[in-house]
C-alpha positions as CSV (number, residue, x, y, z in Angstrom):
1,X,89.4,84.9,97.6
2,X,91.4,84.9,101.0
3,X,95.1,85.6,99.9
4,X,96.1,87.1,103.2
5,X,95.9,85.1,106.5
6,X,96.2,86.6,109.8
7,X,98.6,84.1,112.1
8,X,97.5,84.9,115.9
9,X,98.6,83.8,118.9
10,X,97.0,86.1,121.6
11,X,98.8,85.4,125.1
12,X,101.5,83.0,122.9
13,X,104.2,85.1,122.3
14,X,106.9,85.4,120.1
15,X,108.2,82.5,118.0
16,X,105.5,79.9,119.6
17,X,104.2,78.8,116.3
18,X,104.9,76.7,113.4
19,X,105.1,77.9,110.1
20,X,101.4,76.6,108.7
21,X,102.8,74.8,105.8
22,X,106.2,73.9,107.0
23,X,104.8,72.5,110.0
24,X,105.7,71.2,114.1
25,X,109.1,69.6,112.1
26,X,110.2,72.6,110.6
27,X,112.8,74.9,112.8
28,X,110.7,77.7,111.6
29,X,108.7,79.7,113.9
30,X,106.1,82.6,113.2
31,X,105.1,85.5,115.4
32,X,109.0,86.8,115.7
33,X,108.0,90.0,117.8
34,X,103.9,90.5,118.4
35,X,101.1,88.6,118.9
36,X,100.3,88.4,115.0
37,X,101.7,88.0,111.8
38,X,100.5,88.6,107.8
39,X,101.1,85.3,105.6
40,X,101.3,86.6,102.0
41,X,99.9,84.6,99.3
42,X,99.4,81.5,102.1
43,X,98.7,77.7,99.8
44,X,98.2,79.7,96.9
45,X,98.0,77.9,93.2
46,X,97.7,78.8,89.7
47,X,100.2,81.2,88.4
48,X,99.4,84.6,91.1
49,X,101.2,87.1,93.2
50,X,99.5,88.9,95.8
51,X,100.0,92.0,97.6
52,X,99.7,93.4,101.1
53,X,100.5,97.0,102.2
54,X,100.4,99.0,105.3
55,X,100.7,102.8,105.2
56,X,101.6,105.4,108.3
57,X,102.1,108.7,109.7
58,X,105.8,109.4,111.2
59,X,104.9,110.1,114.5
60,X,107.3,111.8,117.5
61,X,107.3,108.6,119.1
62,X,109.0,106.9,115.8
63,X,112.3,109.1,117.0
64,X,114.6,106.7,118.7
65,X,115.8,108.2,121.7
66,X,119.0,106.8,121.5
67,X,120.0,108.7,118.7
68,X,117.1,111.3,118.1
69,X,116.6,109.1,114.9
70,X,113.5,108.2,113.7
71,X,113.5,103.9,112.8
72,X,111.6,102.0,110.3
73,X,111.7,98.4,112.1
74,X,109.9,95.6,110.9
75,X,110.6,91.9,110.5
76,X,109.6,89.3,107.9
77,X,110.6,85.7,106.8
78,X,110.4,84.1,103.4
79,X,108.8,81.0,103.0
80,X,109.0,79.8,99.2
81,X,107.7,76.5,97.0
82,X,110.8,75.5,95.2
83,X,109.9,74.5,92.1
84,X,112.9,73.7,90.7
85,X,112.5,76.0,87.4
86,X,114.9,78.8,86.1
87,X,115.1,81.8,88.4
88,X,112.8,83.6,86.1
89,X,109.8,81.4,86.5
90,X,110.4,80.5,90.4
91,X,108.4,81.8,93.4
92,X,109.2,85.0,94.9
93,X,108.8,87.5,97.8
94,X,109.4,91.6,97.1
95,X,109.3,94.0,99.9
96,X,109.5,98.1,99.5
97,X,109.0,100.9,102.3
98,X,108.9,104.2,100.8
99,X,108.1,107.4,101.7
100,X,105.0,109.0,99.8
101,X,105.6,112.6,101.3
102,X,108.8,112.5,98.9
103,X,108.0,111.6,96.1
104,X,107.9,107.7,97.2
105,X,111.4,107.8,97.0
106,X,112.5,104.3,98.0
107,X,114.2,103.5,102.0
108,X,114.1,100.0,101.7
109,X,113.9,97.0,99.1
110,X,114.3,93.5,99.5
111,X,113.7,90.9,96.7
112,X,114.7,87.2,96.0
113,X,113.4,84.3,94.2
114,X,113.4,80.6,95.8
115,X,117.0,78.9,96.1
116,X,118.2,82.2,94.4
117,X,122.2,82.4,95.1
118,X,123.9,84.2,97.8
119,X,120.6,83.8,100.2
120,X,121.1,81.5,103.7
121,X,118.1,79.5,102.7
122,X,116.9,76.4,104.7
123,X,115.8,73.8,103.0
124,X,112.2,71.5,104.3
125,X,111.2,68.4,102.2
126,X,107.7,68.3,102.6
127,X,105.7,65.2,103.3
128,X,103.6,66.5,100.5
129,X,106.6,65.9,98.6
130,X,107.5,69.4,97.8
131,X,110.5,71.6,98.6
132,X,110.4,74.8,100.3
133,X,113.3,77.1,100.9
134,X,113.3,79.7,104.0
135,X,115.4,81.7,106.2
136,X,115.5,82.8,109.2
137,X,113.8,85.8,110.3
138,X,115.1,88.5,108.9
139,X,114.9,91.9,111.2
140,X,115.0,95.1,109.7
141,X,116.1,98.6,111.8
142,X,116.8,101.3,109.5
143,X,117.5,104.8,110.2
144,X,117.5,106.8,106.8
145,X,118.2,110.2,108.4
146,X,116.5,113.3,108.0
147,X,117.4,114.4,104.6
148,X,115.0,111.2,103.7
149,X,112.1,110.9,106.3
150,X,110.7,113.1,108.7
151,X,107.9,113.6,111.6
152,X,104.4,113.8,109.8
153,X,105.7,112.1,106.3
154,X,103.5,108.9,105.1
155,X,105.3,105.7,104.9
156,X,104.0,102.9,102.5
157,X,105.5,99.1,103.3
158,X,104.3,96.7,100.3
159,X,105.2,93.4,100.2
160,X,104.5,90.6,97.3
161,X,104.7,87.1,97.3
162,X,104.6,84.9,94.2
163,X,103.5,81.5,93.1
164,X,106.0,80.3,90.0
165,X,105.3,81.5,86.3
166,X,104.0,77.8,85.3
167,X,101.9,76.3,87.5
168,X,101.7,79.3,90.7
């Protein structure tokens, strides 16, 4: 079963598409940077959580130049099913970068569940009648220094997305 979808746009550019489920009325626009995007666990049902992961070599041209720094930059935005349940049984999204060369020792970790507090979500009542909380794009630039990453380490990014516990 297809749980990944590849969102393409060759020649579109950034932000020239709407979200496939939220749709043209949605504010929500996908390809924030490149030409493609991943869709994680995309019209999914019954109870699952898929997985997607992308793994690389720190290379010399990872050092930012600005600060002789090497960046991790990446971008994602959650797009969640609201189904209304305790936060224990609702839909979710998990990202993790970490660094295999040491001991996978963690440089980044983002996790929420739909309508979880504290998160600027948007809300978008379907026409399918469902609910589906988002934000916006959410860019991530981090610089964890040397004592954490350096030129030639392997670099793991997994993300999860997550139907709800009762129905998926």
């Amino acid at each position: 079963t297809d749980v990944t979808t590849f969102v393409g746009s060759p020649g579109g550019g950034p932000l020239s598409l709407p979200d496939a489920i939220l749709g043209a009325s949605a504010d929500l626009r996908v390809l924030c940077f490149y030409d493609y995007s991943a869709v994680i666990n995309f019209n999914r049902t019954g109870r699952n959580a898929n997985v997607l992961t992308q793994q690389t070599v720190i290379q010399s041209g990872d050092v930012d130049s600005l600060d002789n720094e090497i960046h991790l930059r990446f971008a994602f935005v959650p797009v969640l099913d609201d189904a209304g349940h305790t936060a224990e049984s609702q839909p979710y999204f998990f990202i993790a970068v970490r660094n295999v060369t040491r001991g996978n020792a963690l440089l980044y970790e983002a996790f929420a569940y739909a309508n979880q507090p504290g998160i600027p979500w948007k809300t978008f009542n379907h026409s399918n009648g469902r609910t589906y909380r988002y934000t916006d794009w959410q860019v991530v630039d981090i610089a964890p220094g040397s004592a954490s990453i350096a030129v030639g380490d392997t670099i793991v990014l997994e993300a999860i997305g997550a139907g709800c516990s009762q129905t998926g």
